[in-house]
Backbone and ligand atoms as CSV (ligand in chain L), in Angstrom:
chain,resi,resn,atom,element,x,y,z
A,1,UNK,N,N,-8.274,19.194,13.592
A,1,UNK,CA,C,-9.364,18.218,13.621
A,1,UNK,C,C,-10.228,18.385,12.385
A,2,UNK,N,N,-10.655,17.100,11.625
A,2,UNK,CA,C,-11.516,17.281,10.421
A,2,UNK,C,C,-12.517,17.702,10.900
A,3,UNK,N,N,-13.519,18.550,9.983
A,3,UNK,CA,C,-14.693,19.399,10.356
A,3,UNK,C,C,-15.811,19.218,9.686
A,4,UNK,N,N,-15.278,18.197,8.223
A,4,UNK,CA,C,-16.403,17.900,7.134
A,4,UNK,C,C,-15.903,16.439,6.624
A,5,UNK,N,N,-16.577,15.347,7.080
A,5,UNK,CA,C,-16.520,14.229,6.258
A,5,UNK,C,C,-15.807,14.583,4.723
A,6,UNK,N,N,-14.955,14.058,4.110
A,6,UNK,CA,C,-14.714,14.016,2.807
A,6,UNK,C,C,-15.750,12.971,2.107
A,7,UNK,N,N,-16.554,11.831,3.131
A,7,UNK,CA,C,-16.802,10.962,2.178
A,7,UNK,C,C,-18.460,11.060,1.929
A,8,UNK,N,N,-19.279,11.449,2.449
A,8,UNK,CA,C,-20.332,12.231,2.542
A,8,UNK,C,C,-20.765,13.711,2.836
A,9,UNK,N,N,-19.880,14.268,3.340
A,9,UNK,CA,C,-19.771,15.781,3.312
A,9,UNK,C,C,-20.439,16.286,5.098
A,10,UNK,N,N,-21.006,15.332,5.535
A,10,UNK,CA,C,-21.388,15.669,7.363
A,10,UNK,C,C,-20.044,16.091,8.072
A,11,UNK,N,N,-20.860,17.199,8.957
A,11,UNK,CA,C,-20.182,18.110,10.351
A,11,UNK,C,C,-20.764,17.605,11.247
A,12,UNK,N,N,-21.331,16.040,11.582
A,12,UNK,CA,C,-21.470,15.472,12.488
A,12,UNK,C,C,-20.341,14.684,13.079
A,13,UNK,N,N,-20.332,14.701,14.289
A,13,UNK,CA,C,-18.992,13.533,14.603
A,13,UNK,C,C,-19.203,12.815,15.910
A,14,UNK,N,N,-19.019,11.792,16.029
A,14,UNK,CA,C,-18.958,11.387,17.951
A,14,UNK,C,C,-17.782,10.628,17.794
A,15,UNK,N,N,-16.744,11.208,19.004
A,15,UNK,CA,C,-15.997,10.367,19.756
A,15,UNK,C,C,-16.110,9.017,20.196
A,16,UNK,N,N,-16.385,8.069,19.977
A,16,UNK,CA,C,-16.128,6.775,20.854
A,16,UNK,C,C,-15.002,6.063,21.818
A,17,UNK,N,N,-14.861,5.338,22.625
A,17,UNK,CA,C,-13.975,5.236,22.711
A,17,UNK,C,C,-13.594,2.948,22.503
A,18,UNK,N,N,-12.958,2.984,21.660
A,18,UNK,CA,C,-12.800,1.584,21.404
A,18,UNK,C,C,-12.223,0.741,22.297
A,19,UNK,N,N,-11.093,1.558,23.174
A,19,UNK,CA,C,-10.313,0.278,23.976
A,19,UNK,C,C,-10.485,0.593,25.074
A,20,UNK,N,N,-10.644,-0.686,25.920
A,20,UNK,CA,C,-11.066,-0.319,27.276
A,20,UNK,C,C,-9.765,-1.483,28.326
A,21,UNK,N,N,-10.547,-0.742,29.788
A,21,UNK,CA,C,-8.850,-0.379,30.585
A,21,UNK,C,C,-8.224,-2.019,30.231
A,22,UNK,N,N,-9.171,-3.095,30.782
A,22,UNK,CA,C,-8.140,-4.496,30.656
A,22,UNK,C,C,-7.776,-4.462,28.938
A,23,UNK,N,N,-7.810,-3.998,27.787
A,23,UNK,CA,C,-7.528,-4.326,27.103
A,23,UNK,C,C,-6.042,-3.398,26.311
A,24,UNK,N,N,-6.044,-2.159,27.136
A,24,UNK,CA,C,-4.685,-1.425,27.325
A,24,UNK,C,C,-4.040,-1.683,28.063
A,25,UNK,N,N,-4.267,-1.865,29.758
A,25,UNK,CA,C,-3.376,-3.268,30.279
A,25,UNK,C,C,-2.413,-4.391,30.064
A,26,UNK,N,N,-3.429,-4.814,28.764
A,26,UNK,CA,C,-2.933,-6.504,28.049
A,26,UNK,C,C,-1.446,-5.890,27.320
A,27,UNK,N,N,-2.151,-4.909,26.713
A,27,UNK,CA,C,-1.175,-4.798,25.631
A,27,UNK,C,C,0.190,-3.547,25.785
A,28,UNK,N,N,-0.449,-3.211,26.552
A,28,UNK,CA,C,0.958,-2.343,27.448
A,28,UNK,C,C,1.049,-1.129,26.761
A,29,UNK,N,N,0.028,-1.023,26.578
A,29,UNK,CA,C,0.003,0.923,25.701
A,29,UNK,C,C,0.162,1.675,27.022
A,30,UNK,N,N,0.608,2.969,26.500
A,30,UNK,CA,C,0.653,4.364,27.131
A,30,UNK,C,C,-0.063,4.684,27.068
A,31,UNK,N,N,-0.574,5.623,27.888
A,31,UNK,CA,C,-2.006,7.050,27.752
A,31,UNK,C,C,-2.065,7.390,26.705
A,32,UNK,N,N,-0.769,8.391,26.079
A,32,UNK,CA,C,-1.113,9.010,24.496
A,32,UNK,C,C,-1.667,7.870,23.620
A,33,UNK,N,N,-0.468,6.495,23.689
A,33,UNK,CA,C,-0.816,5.711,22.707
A,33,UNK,C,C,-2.172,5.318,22.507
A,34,UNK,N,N,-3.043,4.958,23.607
A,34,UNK,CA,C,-4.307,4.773,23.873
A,34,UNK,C,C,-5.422,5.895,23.393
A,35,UNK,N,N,-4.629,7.157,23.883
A,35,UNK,CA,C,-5.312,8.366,22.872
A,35,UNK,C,C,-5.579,8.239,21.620
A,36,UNK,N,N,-3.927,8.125,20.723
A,36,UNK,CA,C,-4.242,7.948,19.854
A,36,UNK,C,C,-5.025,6.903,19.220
A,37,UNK,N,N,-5.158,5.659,19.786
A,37,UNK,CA,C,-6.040,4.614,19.055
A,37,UNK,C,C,-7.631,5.238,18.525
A,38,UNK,N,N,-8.313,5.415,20.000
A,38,UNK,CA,C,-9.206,6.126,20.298
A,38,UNK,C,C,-9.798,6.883,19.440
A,39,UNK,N,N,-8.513,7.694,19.234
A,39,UNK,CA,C,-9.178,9.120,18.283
A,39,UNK,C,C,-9.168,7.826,16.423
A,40,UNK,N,N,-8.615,7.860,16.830
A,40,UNK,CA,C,-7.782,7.168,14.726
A,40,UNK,C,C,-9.226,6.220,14.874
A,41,UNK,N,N,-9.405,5.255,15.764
A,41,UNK,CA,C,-10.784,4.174,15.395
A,41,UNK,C,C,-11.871,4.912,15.638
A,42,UNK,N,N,-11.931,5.622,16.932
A,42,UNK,CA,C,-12.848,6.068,17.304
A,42,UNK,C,C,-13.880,7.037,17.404
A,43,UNK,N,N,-13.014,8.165,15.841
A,43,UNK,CA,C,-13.604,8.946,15.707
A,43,UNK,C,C,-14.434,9.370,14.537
A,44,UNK,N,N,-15.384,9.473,14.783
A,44,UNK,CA,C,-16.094,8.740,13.584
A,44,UNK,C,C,-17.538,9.828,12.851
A,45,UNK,N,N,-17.762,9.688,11.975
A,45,UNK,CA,C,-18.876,10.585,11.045
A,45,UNK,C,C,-20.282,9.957,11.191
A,46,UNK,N,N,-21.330,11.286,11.710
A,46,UNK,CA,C,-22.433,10.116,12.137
A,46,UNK,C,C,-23.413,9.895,10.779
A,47,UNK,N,N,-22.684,10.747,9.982
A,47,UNK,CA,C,-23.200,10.200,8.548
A,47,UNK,C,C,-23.468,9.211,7.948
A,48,UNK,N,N,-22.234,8.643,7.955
A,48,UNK,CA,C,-21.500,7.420,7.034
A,48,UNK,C,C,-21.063,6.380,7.950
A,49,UNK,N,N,-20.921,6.991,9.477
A,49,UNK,CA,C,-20.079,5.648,10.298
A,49,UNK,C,C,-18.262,5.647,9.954
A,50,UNK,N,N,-17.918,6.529,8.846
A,50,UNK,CA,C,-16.473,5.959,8.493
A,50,UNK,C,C,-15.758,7.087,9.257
A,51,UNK,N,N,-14.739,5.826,10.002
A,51,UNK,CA,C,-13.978,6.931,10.856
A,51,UNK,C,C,-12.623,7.363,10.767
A,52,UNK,N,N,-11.759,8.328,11.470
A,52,UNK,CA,C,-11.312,8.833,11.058
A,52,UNK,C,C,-9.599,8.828,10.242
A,53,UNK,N,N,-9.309,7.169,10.235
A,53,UNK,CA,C,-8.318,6.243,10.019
A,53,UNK,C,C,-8.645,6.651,8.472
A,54,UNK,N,N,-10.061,6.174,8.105
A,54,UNK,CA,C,-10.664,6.025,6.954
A,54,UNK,C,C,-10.685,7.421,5.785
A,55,UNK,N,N,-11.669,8.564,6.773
A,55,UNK,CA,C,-11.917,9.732,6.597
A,55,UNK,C,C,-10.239,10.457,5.783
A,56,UNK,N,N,-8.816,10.244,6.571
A,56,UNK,CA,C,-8.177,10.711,6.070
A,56,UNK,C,C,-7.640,9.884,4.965
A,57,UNK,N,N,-7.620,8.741,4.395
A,57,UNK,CA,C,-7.408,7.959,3.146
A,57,UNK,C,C,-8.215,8.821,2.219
A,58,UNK,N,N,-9.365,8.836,2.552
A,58,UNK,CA,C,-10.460,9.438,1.183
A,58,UNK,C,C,-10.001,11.269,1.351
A,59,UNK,N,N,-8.963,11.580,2.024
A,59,UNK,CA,C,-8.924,12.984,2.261
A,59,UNK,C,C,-7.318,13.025,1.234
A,60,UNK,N,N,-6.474,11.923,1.736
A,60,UNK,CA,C,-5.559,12.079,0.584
A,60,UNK,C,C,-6.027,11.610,-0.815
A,61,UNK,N,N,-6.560,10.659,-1.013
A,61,UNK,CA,C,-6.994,10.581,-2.230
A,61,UNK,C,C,-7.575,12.219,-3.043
A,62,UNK,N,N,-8.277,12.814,-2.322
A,62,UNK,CA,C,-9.030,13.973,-3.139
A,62,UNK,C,C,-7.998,14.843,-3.151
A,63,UNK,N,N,-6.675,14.845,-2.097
A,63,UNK,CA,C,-5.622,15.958,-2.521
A,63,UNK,C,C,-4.474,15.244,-3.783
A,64,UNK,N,N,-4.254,13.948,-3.598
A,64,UNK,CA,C,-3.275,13.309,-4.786
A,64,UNK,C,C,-4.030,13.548,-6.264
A,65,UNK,N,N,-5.645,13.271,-6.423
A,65,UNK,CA,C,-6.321,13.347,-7.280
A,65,UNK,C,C,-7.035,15.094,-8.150
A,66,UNK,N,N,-6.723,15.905,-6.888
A,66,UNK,CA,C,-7.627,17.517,-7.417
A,66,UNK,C,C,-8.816,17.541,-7.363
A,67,UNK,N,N,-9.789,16.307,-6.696
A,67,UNK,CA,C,-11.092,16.532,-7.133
A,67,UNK,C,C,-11.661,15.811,-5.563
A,68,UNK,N,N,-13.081,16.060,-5.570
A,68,UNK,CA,C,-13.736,15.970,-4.135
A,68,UNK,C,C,-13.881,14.302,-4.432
A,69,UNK,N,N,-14.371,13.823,-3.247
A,69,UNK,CA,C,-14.392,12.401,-3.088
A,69,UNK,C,C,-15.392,11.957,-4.047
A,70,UNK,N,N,-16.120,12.383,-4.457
A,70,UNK,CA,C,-17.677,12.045,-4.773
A,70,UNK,C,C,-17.291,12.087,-6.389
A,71,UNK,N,N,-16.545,12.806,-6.781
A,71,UNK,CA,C,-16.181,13.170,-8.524
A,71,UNK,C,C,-15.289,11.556,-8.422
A,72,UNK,N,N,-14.679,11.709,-7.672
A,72,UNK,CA,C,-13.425,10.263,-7.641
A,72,UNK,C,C,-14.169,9.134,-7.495
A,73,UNK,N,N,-15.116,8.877,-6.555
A,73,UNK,CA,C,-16.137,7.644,-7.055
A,73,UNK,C,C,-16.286,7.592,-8.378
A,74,UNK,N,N,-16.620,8.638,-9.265
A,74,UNK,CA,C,-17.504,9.143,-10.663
A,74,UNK,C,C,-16.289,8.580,-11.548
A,75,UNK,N,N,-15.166,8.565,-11.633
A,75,UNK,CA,C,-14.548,8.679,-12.333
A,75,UNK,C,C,-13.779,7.406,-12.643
A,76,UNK,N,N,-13.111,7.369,-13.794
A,76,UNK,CA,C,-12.651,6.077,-14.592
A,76,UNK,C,C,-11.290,5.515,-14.123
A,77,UNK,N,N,-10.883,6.025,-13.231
A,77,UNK,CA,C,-9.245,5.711,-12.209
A,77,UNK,C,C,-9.783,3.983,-11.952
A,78,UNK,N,N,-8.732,3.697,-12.164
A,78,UNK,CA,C,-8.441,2.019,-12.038
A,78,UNK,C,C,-8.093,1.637,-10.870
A,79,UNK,N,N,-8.559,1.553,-9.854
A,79,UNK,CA,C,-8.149,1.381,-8.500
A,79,UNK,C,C,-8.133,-0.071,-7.563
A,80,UNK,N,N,-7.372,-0.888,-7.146
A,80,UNK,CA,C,-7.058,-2.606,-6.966
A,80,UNK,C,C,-7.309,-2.043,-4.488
A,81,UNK,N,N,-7.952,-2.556,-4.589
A,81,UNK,CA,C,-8.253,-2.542,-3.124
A,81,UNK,C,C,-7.714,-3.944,-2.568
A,82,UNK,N,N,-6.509,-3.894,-1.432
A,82,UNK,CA,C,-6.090,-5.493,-1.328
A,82,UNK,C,C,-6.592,-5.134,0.226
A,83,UNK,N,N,-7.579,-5.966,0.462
A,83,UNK,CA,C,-8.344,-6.256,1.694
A,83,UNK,C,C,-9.301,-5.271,2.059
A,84,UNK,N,N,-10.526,-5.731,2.495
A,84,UNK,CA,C,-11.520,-3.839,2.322
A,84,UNK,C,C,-10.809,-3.257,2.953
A,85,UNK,N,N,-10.979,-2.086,2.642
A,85,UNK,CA,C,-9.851,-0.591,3.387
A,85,UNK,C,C,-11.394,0.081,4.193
A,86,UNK,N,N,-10.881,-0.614,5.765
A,86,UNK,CA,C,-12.479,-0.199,6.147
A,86,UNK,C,C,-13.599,0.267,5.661
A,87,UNK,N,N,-13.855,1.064,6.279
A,87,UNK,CA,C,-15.251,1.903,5.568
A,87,UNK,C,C,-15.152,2.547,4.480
A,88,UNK,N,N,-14.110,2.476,3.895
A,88,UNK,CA,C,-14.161,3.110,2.473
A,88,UNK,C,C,-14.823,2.060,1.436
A,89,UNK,N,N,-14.475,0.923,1.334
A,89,UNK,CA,C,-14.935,-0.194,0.790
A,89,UNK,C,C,-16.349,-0.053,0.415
A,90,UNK,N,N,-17.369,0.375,1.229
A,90,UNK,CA,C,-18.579,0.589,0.716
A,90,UNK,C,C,-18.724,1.821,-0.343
A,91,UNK,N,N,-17.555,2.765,-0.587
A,91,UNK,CA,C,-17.281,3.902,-1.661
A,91,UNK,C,C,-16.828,3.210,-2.971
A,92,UNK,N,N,-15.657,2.529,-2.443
A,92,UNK,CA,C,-14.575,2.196,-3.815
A,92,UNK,C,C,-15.597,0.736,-4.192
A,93,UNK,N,N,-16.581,0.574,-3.716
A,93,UNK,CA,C,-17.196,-0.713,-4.658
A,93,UNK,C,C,-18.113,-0.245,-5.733
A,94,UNK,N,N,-18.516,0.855,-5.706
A,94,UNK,CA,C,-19.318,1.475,-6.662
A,94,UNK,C,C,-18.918,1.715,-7.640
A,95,UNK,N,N,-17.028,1.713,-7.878
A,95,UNK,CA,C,-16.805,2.832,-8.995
A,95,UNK,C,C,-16.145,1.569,-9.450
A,96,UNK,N,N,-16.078,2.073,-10.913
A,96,UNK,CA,C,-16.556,1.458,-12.393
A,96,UNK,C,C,-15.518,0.628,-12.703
A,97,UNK,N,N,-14.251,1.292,-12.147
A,97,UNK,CA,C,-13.198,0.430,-12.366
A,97,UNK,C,C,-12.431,-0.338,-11.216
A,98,UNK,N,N,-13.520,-1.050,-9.955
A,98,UNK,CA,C,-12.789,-1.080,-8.986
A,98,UNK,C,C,-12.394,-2.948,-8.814
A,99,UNK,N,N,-11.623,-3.194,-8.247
A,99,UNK,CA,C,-10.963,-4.492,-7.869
A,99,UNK,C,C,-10.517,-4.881,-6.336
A,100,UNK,N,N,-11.328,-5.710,-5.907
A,100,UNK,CA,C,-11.314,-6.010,-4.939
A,100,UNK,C,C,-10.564,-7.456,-4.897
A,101,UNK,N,N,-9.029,-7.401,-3.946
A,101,UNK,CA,C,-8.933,-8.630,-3.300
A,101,UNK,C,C,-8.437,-9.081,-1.908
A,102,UNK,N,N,-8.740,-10.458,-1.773
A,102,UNK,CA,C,-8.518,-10.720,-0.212
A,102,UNK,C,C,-7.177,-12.167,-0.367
A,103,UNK,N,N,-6.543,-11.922,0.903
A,103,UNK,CA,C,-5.868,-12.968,1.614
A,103,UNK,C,C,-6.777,-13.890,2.063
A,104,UNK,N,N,-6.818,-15.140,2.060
A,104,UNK,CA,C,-5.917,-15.796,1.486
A,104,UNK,C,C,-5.703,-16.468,-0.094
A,105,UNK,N,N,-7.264,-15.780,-0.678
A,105,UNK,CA,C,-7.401,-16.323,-2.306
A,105,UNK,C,C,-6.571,-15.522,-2.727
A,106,UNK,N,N,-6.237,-14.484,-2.456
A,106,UNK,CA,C,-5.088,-13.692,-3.438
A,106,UNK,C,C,-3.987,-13.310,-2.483
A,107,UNK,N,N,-2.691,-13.680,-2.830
A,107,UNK,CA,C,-1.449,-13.063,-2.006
A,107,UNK,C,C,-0.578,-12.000,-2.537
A,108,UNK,N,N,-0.389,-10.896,-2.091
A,108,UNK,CA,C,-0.211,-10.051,-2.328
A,108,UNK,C,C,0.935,-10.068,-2.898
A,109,UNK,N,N,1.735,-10.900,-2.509
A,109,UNK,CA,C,3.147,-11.013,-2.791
A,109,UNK,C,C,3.303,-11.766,-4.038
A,110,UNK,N,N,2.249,-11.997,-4.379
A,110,UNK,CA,C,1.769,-12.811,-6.658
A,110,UNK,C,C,1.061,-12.438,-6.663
A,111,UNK,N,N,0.290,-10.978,-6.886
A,111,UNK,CA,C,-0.728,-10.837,-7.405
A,111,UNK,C,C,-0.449,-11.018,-9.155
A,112,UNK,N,N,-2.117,-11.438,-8.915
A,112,UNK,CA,C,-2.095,-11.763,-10.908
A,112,UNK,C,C,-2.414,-11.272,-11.677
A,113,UNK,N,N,-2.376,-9.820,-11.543
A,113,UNK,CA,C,-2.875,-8.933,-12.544
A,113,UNK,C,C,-1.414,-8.361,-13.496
A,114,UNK,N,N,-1.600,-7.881,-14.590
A,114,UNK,CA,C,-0.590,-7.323,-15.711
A,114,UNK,C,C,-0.101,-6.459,-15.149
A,115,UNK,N,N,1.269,-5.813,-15.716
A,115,UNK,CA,C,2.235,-4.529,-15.125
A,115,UNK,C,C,0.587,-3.073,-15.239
A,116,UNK,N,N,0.864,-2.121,-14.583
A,116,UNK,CA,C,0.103,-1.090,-14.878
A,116,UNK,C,C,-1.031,-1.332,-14.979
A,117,UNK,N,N,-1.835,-2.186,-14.675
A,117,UNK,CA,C,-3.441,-2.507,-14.388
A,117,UNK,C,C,-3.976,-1.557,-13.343
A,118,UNK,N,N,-3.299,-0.903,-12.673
A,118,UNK,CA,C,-4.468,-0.149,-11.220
A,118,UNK,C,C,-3.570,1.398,-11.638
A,119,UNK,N,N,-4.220,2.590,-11.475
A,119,UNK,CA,C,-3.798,3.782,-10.834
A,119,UNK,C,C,-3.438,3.959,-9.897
A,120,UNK,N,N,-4.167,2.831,-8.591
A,120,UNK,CA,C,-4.127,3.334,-7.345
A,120,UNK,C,C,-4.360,1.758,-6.769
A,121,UNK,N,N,-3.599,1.947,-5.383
A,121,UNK,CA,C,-3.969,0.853,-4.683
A,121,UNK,C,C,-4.199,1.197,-3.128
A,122,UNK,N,N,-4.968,0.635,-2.589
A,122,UNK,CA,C,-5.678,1.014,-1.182
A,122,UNK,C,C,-5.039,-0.369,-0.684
A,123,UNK,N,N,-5.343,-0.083,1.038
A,123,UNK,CA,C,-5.446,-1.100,1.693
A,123,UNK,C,C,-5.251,-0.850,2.958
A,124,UNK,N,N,-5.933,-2.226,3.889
A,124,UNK,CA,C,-6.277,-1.619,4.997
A,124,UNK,C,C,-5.301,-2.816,5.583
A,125,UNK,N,N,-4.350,-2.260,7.076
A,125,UNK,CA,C,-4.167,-3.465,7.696
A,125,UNK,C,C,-3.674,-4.964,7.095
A,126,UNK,N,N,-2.609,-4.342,5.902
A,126,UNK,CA,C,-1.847,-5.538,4.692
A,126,UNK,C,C,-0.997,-5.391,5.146
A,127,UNK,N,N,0.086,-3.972,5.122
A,127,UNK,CA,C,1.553,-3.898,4.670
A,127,UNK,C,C,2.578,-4.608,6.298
A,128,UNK,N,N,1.374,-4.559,7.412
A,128,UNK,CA,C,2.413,-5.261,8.294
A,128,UNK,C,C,2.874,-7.064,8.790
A,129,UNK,N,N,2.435,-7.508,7.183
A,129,UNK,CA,C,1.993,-8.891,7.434
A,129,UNK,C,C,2.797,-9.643,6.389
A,130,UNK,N,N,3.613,-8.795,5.468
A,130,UNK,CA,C,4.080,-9.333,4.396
A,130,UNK,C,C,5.708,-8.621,4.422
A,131,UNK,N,N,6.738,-8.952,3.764
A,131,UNK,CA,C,8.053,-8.715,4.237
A,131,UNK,C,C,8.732,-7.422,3.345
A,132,UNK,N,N,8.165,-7.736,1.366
A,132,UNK,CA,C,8.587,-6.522,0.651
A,132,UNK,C,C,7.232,-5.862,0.312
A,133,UNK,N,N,6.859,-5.004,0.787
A,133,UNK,CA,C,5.145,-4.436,0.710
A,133,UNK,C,C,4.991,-4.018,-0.441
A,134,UNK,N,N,5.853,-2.892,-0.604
A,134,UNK,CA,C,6.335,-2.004,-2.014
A,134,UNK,C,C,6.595,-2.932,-2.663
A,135,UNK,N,N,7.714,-3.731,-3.169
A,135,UNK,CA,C,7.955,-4.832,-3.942
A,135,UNK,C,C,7.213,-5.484,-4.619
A,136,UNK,N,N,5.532,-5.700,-3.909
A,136,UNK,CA,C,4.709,-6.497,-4.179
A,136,UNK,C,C,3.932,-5.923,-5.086
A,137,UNK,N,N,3.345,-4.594,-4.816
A,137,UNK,CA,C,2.218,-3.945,-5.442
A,137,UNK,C,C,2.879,-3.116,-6.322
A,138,UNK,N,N,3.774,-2.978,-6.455
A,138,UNK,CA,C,4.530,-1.910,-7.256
A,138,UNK,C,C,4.172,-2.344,-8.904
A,139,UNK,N,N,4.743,-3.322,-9.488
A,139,UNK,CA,C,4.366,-3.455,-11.031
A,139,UNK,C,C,2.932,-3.620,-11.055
A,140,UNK,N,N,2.174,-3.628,-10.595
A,140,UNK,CA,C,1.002,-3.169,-10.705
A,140,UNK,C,C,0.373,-2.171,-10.870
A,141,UNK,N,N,0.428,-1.199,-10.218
A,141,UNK,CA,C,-0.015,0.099,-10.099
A,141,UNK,C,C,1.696,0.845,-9.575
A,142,UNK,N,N,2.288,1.593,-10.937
A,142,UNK,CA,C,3.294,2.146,-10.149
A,142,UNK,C,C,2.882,3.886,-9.427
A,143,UNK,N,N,1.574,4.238,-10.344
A,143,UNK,CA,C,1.692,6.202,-9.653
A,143,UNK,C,C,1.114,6.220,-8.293
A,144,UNK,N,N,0.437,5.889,-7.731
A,144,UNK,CA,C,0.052,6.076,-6.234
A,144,UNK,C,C,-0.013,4.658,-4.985
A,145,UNK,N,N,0.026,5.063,-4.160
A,145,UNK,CA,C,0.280,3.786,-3.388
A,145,UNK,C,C,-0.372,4.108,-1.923
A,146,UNK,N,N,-1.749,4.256,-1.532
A,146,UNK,CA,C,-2.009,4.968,-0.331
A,146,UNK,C,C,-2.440,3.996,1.015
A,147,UNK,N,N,-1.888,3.958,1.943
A,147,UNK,CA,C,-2.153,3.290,3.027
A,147,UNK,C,C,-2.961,3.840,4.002
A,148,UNK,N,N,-3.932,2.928,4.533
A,148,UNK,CA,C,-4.944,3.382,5.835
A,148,UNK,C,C,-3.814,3.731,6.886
A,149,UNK,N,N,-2.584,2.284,6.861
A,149,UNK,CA,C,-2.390,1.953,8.179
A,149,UNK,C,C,-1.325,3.169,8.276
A,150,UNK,N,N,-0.509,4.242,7.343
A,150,UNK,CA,C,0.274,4.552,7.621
A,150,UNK,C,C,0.064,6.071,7.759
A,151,UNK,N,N,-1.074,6.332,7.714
A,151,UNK,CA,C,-1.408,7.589,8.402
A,151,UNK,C,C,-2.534,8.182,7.122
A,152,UNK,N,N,-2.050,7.369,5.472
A,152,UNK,CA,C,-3.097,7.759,4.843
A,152,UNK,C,C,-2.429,8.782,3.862
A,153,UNK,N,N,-1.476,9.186,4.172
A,153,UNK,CA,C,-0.804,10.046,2.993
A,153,UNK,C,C,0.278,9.219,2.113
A,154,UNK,N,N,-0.012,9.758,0.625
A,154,UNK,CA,C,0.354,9.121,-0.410
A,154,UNK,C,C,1.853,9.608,-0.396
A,155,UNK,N,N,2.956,8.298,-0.953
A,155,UNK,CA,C,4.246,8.915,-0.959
A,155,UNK,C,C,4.670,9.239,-2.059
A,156,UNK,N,N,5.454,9.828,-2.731
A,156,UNK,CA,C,6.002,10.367,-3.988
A,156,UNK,C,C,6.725,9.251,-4.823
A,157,UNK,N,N,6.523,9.379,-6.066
A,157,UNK,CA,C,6.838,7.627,-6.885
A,157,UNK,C,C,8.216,7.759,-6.791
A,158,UNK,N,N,8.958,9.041,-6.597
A,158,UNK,CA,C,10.415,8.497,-6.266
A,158,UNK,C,C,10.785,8.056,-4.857
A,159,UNK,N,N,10.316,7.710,-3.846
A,159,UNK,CA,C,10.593,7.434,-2.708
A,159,UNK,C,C,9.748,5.894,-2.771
A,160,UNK,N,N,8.601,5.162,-3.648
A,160,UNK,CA,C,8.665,4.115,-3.375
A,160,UNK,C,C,9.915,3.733,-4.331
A,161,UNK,N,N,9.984,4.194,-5.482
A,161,UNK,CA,C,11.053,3.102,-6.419
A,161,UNK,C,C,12.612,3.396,-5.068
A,162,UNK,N,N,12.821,3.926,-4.327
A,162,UNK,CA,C,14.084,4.386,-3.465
A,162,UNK,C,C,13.802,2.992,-2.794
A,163,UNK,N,N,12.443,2.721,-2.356
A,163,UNK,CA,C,12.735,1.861,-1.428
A,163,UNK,C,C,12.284,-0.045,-1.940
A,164,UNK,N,N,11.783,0.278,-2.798
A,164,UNK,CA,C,11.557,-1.204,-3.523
A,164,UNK,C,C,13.101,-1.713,-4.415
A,165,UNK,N,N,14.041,-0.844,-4.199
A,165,UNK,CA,C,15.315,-1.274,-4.497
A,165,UNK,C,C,16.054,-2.043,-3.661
L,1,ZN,ZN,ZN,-19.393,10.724,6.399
């Protein structure tokens, strides 16, 4: 269990719980599965509010990068955000080189930026809506590629080019 916000540095935390019984019902989750929602939305920094879906994005970022979250705001990394990446969004808008876009003015699948324009690309709640995910964002930003939705850990640039083939 995280013990220190990465994105403000608080050892505060509360549990919430987001889904309630008719709405696990509807959707035919399991107990664990319901656990897990719970914990991933619901667990949250009473610092910042950003919870813990979020908390571990800004936790791989500071291990792919070597440096604490707060130096990585500071710093000149070129980073393309496609849809706010929850609560991080109020972080990555500060820093110097950041790019924000949304569906439906921008589709991910043409984005219009040049080969190698981003270091990094975030995103929250994209990659299950579009058919080649990798495919899309790849000549854009080829060294990192980090997803909220997929647990938040960055994959190795030979395993996206494996799979954008
Ligand atoms: Zn926090």
């Amino acid at each position: 269990m995280i013990t220190t916000c990465p994105c403000c540095g608080s050892t505060k935390f509360v549990s919430n719980t987001v889904l309630w019984d008719g709405l696990i019902k509807e959707w035919g989750l399991k107990k664990d599965e319901a656990t897990y929602i719970n914990r991933q939305q619901g667990y949250t920094c009473q610092g910042c509010e950003t919870n813990l879906r979020s908390m571990m994005l800004a936790y791989a970022i500071t291990q792919v990068y070597g440096m604490t979250f707060q130096d990585f705001l500071k710093s000149d990394i070129r980073i393309l955000e496609i849809n706010e990446a929850g609560h991080l969004n109020k972080y990555f808008k500060t820093m110097r080189n950041h790019t924000l876009v949304e569906y439906p003015e921008i589709d991910m699948m043409h984005l219009p930026h040049r080969a190698n324009s981003f270091d990094l690309v975030v995103h929250s709640d994209t990659m299950e809506h579009i058919s080649e995910p990798i495919k899309a964002a790849w000549p854009v930003a080829q060294p990192v590629f980090l997803s909220v939705k997929q647990g938040s850990m960055p994959l190795p640039r030979n395993i996206l080019k494996k799979r954008s083939n």
